[in-house]
Structures are given as structure tokens and as C-alpha cells.
C-alpha positions as protocol buffer text, in pm:
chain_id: "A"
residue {
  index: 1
  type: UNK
  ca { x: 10208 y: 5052 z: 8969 }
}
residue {
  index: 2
  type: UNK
  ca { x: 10574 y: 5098 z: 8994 }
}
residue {
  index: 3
  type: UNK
  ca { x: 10718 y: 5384 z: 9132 }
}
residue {
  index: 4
  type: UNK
  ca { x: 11034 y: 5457 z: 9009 }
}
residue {
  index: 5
  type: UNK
  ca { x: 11158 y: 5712 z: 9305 }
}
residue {
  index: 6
  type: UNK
  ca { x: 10930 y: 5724 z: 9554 }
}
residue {
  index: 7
  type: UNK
  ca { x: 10925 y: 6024 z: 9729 }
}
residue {
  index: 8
  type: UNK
  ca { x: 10547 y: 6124 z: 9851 }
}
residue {
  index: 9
  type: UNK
  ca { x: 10496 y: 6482 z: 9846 }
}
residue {
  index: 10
  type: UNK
  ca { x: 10215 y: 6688 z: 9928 }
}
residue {
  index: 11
  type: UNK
  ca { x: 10060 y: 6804 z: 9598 }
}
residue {
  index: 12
  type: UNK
  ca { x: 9743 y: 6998 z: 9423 }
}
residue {
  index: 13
  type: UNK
  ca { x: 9545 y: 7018 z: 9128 }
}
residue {
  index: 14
  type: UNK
  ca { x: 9505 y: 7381 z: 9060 }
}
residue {
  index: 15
  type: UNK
  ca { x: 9392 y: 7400 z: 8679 }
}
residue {
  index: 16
  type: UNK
  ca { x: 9288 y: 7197 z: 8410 }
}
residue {
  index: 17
  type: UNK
  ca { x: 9254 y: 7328 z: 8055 }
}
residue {
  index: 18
  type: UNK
  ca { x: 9449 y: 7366 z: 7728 }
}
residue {
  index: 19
  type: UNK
  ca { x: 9807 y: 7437 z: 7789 }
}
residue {
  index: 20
  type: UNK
  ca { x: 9835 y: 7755 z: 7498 }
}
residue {
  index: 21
  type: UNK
  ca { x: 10133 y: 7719 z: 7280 }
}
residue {
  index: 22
  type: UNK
  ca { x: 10269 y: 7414 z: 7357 }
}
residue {
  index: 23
  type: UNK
  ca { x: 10016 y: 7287 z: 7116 }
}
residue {
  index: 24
  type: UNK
  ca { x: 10204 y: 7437 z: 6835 }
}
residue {
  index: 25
  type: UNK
  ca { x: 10539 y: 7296 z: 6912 }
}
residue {
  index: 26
  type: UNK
  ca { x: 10679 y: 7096 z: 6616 }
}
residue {
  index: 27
  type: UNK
  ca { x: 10659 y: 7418 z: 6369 }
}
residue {
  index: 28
  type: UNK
  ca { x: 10690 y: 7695 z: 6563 }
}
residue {
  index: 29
  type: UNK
  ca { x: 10867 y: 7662 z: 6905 }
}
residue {
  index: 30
  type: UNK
  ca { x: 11251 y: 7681 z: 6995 }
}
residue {
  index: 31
  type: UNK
  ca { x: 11389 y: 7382 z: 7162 }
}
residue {
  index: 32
  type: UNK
  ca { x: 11738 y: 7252 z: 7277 }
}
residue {
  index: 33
  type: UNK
  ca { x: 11687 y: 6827 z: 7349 }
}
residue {
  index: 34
  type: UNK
  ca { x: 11761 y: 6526 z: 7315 }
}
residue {
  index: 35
  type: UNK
  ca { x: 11594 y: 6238 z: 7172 }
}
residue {
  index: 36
  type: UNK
  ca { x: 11581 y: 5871 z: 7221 }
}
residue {
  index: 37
  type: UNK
  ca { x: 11427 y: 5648 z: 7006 }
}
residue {
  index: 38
  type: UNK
  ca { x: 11290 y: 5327 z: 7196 }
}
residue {
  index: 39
  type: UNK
  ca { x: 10931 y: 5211 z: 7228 }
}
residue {
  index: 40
  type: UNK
  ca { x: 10859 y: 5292 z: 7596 }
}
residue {
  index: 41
  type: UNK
  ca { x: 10593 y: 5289 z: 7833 }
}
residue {
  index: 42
  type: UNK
  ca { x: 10741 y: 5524 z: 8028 }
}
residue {
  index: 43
  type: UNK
  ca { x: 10982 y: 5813 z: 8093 }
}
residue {
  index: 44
  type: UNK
  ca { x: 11178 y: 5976 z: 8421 }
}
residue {
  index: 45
  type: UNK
  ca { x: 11412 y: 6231 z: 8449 }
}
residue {
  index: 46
  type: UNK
  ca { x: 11518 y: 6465 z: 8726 }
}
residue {
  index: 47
  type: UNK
  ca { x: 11601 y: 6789 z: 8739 }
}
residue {
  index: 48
  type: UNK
  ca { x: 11912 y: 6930 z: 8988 }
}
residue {
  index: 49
  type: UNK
  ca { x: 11729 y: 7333 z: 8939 }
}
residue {
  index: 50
  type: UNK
  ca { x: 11432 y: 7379 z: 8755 }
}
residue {
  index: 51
  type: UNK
  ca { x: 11260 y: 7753 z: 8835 }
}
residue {
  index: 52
  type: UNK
  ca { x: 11611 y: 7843 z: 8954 }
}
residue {
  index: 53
  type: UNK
  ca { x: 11772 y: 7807 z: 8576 }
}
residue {
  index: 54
  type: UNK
  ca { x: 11465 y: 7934 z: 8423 }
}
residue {
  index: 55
  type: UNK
  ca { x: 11365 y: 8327 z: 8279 }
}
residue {
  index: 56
  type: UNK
  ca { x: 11120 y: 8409 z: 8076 }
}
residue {
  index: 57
  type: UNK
  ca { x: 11084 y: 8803 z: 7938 }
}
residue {
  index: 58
  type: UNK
  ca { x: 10904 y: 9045 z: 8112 }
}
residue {
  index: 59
  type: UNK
  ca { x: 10522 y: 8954 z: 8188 }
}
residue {
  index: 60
  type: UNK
  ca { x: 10327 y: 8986 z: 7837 }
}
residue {
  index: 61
  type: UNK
  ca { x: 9957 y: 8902 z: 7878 }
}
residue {
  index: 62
  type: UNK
  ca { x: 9950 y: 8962 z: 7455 }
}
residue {
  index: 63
  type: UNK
  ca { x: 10206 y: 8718 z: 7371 }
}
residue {
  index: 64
  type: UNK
  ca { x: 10147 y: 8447 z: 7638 }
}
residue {
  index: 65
  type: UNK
  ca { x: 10542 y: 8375 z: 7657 }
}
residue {
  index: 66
  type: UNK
  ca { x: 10701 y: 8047 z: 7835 }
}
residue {
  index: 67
  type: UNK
  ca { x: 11000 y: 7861 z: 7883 }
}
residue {
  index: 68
  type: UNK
  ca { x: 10994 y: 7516 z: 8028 }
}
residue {
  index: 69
  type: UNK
  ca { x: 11238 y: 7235 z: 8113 }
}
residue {
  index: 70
  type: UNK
  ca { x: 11050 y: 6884 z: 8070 }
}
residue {
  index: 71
  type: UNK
  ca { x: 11025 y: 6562 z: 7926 }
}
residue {
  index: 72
  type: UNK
  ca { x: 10826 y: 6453 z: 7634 }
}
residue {
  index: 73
  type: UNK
  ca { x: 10684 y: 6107 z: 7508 }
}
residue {
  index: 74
  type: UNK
  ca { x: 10562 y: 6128 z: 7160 }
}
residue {
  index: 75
  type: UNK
  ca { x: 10487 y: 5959 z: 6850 }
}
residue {
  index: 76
  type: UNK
  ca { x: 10580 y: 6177 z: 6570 }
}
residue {
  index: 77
  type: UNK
  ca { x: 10242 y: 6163 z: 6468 }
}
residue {
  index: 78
  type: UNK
  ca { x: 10059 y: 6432 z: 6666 }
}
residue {
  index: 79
  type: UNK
  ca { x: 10019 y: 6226 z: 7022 }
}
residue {
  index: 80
  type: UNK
  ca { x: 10221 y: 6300 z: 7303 }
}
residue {
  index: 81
  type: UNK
  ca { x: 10262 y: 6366 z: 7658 }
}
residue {
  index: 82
  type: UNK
  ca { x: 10447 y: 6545 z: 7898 }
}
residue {
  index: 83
  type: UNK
  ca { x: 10578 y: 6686 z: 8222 }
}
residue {
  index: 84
  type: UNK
  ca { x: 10816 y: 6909 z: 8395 }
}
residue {
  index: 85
  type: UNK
  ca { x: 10865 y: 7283 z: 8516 }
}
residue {
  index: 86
  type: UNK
  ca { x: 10738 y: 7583 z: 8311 }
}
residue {
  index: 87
  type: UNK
  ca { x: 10754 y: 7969 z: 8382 }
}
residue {
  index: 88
  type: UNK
  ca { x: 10545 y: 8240 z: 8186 }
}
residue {
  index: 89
  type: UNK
  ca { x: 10184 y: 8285 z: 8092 }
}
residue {
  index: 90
  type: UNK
  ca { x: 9928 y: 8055 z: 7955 }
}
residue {
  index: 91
  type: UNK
  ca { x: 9565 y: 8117 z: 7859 }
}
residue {
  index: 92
  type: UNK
  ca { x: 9264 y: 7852 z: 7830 }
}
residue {
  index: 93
  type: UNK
  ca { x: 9180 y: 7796 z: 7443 }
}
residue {
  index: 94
  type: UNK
  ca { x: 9553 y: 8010 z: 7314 }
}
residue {
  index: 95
  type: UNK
  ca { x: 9365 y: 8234 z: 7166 }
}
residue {
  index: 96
  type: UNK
  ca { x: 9092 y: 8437 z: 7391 }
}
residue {
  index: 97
  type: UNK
  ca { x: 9242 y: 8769 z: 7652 }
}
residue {
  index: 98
  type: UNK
  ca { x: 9236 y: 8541 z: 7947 }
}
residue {
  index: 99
  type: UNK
  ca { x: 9527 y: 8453 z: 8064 }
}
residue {
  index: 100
  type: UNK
  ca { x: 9763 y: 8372 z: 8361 }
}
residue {
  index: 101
  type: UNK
  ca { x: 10108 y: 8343 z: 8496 }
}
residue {
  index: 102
  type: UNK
  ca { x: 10242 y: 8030 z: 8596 }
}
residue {
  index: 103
  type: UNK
  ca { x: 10558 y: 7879 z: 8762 }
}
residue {
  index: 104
  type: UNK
  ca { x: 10619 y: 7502 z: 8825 }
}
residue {
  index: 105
  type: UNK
  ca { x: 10502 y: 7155 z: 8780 }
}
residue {
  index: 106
  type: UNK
  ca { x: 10274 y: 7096 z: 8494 }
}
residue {
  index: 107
  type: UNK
  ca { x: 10150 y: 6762 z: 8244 }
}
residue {
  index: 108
  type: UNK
  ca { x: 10015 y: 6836 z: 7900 }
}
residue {
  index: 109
  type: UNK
  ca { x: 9903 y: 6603 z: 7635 }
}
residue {
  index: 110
  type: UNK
  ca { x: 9760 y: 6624 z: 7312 }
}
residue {
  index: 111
  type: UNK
  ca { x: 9586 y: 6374 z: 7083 }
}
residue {
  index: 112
  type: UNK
  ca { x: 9456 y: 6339 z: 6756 }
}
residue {
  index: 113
  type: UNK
  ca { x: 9073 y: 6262 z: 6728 }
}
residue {
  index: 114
  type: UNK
  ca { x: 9041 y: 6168 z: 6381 }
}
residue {
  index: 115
  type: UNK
  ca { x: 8971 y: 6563 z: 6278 }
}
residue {
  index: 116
  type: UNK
  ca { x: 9146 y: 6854 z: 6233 }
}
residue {
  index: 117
  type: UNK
  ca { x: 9150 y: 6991 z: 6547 }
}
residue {
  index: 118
  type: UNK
  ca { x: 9391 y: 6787 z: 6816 }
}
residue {
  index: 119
  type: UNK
  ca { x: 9246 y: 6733 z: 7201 }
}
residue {
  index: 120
  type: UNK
  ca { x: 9467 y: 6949 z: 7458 }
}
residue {
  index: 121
  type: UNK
  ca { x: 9464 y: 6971 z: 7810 }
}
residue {
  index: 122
  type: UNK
  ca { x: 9709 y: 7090 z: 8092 }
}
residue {
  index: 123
  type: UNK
  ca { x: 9746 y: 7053 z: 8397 }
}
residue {
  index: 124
  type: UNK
  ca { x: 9893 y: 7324 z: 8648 }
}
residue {
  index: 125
  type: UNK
  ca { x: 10077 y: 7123 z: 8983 }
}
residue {
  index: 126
  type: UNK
  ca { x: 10147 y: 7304 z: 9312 }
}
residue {
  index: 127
  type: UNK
  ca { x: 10334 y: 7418 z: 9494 }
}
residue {
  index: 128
  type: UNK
  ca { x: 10392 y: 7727 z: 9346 }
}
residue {
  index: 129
  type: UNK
  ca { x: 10768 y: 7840 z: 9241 }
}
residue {
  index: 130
  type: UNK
  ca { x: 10902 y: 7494 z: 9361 }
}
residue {
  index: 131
  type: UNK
  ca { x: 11269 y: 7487 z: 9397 }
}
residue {
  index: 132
  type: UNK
  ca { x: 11547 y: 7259 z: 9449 }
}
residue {
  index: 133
  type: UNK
  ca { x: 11517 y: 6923 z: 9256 }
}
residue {
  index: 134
  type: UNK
  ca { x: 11261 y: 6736 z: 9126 }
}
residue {
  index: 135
  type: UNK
  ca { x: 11195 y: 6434 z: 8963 }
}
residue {
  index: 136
  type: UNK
  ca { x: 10924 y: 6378 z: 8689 }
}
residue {
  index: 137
  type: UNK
  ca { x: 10809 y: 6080 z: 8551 }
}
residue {
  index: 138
  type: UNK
  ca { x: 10507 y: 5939 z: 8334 }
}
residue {
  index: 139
  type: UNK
  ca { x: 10426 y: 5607 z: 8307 }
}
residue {
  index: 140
  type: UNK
  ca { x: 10156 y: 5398 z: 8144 }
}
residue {
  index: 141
  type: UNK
  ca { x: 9912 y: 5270 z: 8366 }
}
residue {
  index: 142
  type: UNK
  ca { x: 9670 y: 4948 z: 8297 }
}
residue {
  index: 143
  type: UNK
  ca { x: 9517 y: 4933 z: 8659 }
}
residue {
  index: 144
  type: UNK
  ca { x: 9200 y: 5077 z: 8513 }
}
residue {
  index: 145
  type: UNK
  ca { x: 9196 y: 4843 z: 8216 }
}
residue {
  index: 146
  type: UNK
  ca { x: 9258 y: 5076 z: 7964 }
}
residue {
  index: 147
  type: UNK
  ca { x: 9603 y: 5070 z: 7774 }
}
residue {
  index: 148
  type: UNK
  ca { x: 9580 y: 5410 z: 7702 }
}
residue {
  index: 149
  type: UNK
  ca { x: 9566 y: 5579 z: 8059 }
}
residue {
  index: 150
  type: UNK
  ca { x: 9934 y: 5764 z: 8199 }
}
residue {
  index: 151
  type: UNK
  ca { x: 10009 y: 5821 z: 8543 }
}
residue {
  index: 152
  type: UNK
  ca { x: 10199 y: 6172 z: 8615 }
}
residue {
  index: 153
  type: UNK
  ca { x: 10458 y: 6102 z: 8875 }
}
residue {
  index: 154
  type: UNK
  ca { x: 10627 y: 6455 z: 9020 }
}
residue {
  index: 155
  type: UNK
  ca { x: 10930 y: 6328 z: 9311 }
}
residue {
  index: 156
  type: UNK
  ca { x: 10785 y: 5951 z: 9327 }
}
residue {
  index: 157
  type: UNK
  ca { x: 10424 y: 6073 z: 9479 }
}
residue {
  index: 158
  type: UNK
  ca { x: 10113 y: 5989 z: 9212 }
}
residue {
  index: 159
  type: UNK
  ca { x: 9978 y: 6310 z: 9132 }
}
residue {
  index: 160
  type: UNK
  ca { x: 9638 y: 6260 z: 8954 }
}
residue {
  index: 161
  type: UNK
  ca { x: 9585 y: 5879 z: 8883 }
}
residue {
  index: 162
  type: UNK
  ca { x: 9510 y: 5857 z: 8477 }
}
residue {
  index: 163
  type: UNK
  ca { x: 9486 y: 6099 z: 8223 }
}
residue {
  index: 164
  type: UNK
  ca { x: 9376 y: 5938 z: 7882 }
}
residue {
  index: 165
  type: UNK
  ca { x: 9621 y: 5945 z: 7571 }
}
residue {
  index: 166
  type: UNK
  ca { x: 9575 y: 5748 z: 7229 }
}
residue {
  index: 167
  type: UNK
  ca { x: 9854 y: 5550 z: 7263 }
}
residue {
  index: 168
  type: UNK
  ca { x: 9939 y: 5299 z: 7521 }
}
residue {
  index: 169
  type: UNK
  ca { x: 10283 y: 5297 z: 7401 }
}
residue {
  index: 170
  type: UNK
  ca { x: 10548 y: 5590 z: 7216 }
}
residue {
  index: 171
  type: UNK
  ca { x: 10787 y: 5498 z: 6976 }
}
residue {
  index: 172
  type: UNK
  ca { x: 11034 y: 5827 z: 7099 }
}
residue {
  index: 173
  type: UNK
  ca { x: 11134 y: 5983 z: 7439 }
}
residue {
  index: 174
  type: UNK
  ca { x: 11266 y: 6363 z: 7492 }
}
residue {
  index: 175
  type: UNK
  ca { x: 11429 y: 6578 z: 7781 }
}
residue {
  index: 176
  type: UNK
  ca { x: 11467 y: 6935 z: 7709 }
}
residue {
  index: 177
  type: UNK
  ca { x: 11378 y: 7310 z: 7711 }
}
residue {
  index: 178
  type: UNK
  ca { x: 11130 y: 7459 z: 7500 }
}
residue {
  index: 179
  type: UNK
  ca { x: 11021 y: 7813 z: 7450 }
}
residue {
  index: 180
  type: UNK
  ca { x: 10767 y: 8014 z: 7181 }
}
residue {
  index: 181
  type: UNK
  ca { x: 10960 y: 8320 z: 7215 }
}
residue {
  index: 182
  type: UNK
  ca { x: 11307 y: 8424 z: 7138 }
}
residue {
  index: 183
  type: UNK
  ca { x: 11333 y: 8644 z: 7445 }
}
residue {
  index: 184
  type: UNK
  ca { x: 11353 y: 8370 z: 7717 }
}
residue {
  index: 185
  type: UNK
  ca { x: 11646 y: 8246 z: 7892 }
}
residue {
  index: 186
  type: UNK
  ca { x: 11779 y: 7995 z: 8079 }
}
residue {
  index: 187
  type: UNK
  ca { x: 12080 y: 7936 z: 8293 }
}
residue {
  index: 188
  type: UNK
  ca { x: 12402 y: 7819 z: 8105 }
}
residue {
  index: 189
  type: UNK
  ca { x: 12535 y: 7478 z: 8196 }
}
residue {
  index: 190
  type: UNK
  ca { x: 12170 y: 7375 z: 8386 }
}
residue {
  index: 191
  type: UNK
  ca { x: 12133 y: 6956 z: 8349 }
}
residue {
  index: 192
  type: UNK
  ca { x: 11901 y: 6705 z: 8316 }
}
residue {
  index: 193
  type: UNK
  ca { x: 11973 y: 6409 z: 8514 }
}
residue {
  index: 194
  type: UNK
  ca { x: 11922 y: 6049 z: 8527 }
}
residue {
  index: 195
  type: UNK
  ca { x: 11708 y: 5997 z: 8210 }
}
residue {
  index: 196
  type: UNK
  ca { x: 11537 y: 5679 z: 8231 }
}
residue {
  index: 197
  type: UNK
  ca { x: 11225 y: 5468 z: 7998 }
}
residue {
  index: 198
  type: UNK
  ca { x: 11043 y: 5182 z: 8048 }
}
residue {
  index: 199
  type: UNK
  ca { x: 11048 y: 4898 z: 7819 }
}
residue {
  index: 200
  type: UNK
  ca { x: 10756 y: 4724 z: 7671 }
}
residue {
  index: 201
  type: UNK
  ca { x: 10806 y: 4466 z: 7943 }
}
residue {
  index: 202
  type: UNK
  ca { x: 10733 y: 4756 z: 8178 }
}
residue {
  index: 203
  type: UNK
  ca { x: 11086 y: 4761 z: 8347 }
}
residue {
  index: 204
  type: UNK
  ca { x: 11287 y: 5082 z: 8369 }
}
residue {
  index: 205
  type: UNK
  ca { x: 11620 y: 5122 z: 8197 }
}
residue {
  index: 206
  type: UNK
  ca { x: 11902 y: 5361 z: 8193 }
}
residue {
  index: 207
  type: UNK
  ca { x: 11938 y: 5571 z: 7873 }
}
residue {
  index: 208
  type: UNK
  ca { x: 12243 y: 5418 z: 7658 }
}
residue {
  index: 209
  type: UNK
  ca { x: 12578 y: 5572 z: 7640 }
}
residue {
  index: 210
  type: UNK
  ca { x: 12524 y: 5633 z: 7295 }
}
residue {
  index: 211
  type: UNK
  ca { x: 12288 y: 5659 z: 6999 }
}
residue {
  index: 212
  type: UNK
  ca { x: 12062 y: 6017 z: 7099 }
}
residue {
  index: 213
  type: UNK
  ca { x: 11856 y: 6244 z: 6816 }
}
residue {
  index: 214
  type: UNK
  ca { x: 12038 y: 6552 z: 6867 }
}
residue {
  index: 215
  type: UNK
  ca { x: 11683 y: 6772 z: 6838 }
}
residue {
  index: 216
  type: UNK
  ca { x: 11819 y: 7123 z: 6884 }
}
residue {
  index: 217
  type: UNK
  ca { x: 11616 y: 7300 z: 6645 }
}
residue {
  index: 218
  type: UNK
  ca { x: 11804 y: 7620 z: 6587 }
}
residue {
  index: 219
  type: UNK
  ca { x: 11498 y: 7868 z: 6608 }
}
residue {
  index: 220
  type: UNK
  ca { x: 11755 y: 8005 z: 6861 }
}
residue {
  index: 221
  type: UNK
  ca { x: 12069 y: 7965 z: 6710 }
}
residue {
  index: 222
  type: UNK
  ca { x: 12267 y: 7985 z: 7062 }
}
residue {
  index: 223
  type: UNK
  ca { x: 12036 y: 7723 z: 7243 }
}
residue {
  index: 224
  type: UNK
  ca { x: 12268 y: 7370 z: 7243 }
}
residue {
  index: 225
  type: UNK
  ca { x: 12229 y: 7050 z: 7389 }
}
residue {
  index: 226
  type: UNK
  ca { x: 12493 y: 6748 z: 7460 }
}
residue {
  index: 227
  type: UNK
  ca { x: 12416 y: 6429 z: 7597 }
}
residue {
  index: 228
  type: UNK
  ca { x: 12684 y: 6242 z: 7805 }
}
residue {
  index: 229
  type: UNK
  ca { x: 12611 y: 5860 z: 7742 }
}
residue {
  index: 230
  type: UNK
  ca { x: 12894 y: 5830 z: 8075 }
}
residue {
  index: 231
  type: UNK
  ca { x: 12715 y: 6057 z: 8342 }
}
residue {
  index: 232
  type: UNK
  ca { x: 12328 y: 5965 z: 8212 }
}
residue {
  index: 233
  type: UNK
  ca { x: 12306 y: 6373 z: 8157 }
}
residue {
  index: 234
  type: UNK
  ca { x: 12229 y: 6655 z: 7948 }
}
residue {
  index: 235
  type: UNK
  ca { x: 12395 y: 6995 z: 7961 }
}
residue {
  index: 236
  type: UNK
  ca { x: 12226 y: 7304 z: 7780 }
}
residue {
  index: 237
  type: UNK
  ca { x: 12401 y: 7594 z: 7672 }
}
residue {
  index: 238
  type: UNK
  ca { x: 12371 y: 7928 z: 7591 }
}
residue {
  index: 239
  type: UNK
  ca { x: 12525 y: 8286 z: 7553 }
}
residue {
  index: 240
  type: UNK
  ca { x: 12270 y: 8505 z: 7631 }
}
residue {
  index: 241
  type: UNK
  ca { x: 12347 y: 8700 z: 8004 }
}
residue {
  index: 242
  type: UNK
  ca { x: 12229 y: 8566 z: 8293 }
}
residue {
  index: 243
  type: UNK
  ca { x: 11956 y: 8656 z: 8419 }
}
């Protein structure tokens, strides 16, 4: 398996079950990203701050409010995976009273099963409150024999191995911030750098210059984001205060 920056660090499972909200993204959730639209079989993208730029609203075990930064492969159809940094509360199914508070690394996926009720599961990723940059990357992995498996990648180091998926390819590739509230925040002018996919052929390639889905989806009118095809980067904006 290739490792696209490899970095080994020292890292922990520390929960596995439904990530709550994230699940309802396409309808209900606030983003500001970018999209490309490439068959891949992979993603990376690193992140200069990722806690750091992030600030979700006052703890609110009713509500279960987030914000992440992350990168997302997807289909369009329901199927999709990601990684990155998230800060707020979570619970197990989304709907029961238990809940809990966390900030830093995470992977999520969801995928259809043919009913109407969509497979979730997240993964939590220590350390806790991680600062500084970080690199996150997800990549298909065949060493198992299965098309479908991904490999979570957080600063070059394998994390977990396989997590299964029902695709073994995704037609589009994200990098953004997401929240389902409109009470988060996040630091104006924080980047993502260095977005990269990998081909069918399995190698990795550099975003192009030109050619990205704006996918800003105004739930929050203020939250922007502008891809520079010259610098391989995204800047997000805002005008909401700081912190």
C-alpha cells in the first residue's frame, strides 16, 4: 500500500459507532467546499490548523452540535467516506440522550444496503485536541482482496487497516467544513492544503489549476470557499467574530 506522506505516529482507536448528524448531510447541514469531479481511489489533503481554526457553540448535549474540517469521497448516490478534524458532540444512534464531546481525528462512512435505512459508523482517533498540522488521507486498499475495503491514513501512519465501503471507486472528491448548526465558527482565512486523488491506475495526482464544483451551500450565507488552482489550496471565509 502506498503511503502518500509517511509520517508514523502513535495513534488509538477510542470509539466506534454511528457518527450522529453527519448522516444527514446533503439536506440539512451547512458546508463551505470544494469539489472535484474525477474517479479516484483515493484522496489526501493536509491541514496547516485544524482544532486551532475550529469553534463550535457552547456545549449542548440536546442538540449534539459540530463543526469539522475534512475531506469527503462520495458518489452522489448515498456512499461515501471520510476523514479529518471535528469539534462538538456526537451520540451513538443520533437520536437516544447519550452523548459525548469530541475533538480531533475522526473517519465516517455511510453506505446504502439496498433498504431504507443507510449503514453508519465513526470512528473517534486520538490524541485528543491534536494541534498543529495534519495530514489525512483515504485510500482504497485491495491487500485483503476485496475492492471495496479503505485504508484511513492520519500524517502517513495506517490507522486501522480496512473499513468496508460499497464502492471500490468514487466518481467525486471534497475538502471542506461542515457544520449542523448555524452557531459554529471557524477561523477566517484557515486553508486546506495540498489536495491530492488517486487515479484509477492507483497513482496520486495534484488537483488541477482549474475546473472545481464550487459546493458552498449557503445554509450560512457568510461561509465561502475559493480554490487557488496556482497554490493547490483552499481558503474559507467568514464574518462572524473570532472566537
Amino acid at each position: 500500500m502506498y503511503k502518500f506522506k509517511p509520517v508514523l505516529l502513535g495513534l488509538s482507536i477510542l470509539a466506534l459507532a454511528p457518527f450522529a448528524n453527519i448522516q444527514l448531510a446533503s439536506a440539512q447541514n451547512a458546508y463551505a467546499k470544494q469539489q472535484l469531479n474525477q474517479t479516484n481511489t483515493g484522496g489526501y489533503f493536509y491541514s496547516l490548523n485544524g482544532q486551532e481554526d475550529l469553534a463550535p457553540p457552547s456545549p449542548d448535549t440536546t442538540y449534539k452540535l459540530f463543526i469539522t474540517k475534512e475531506m469527503w469521497l462520495l458518489d452522489g448516490r448515498g456512499n461515501w467516506v471520510e476523514t479529518g478534524t471535528v469539534k462538538g458532540y456526537t451520540s451513538p444512534d443520533g437520536v437516544s440522550s447519550s452523548t459525548e464531546y469530541w475533538a480531533g481525528h475522526y473517519y465516517a462512512k455511510q453506505r446504502t444496503n439496498g433498504t431504507t435505512s443507510p449503514l453508519y459508523q465513526r470512528i473517534l482517533i486520538g490524541p485528543y485536541k491534536p494541534t498543529g498540522a495534519h495530514s489525512y488521507q483515504l485510500e482504497r486498499d485491495t491487500s485483503t482482496g476485496f475492492a471495496w475495503n479503505w485504508t484511513i491514513l492520519i500524517d502517513g501512519g495506517d490507522y486501522i487497516g480496512t473499513v468496508a465501503a460499497n464502492n471500490s471507486s468514487f466518481p467525486y472528491m471534497q475538502v471542506g467544513l461542515e457544520t449542523n448548526n448555524g452557531y459554529s465558527k471557524f477561523k477566517n482565512g484557515t486553508v486546506a492544503n495540498s489536495m491530492y486523488y488517486r487515479n484509477t491506475s492507483d497513482s496520486w495526482t495534484k488537483w488541477p489549476s482549474s475546473g472545481l464544483l464550487d459546493g458552498d451551500n449557503g445554509k450560512i450565507p457568510d461561509w465561502n470557499s475559493v480554490y487557488n488552482g496556482v497554490n493547490n489550496s483552499i481558503t474559507f471565509s467568514t464574518n462572524a467574530p473570532w472566537p
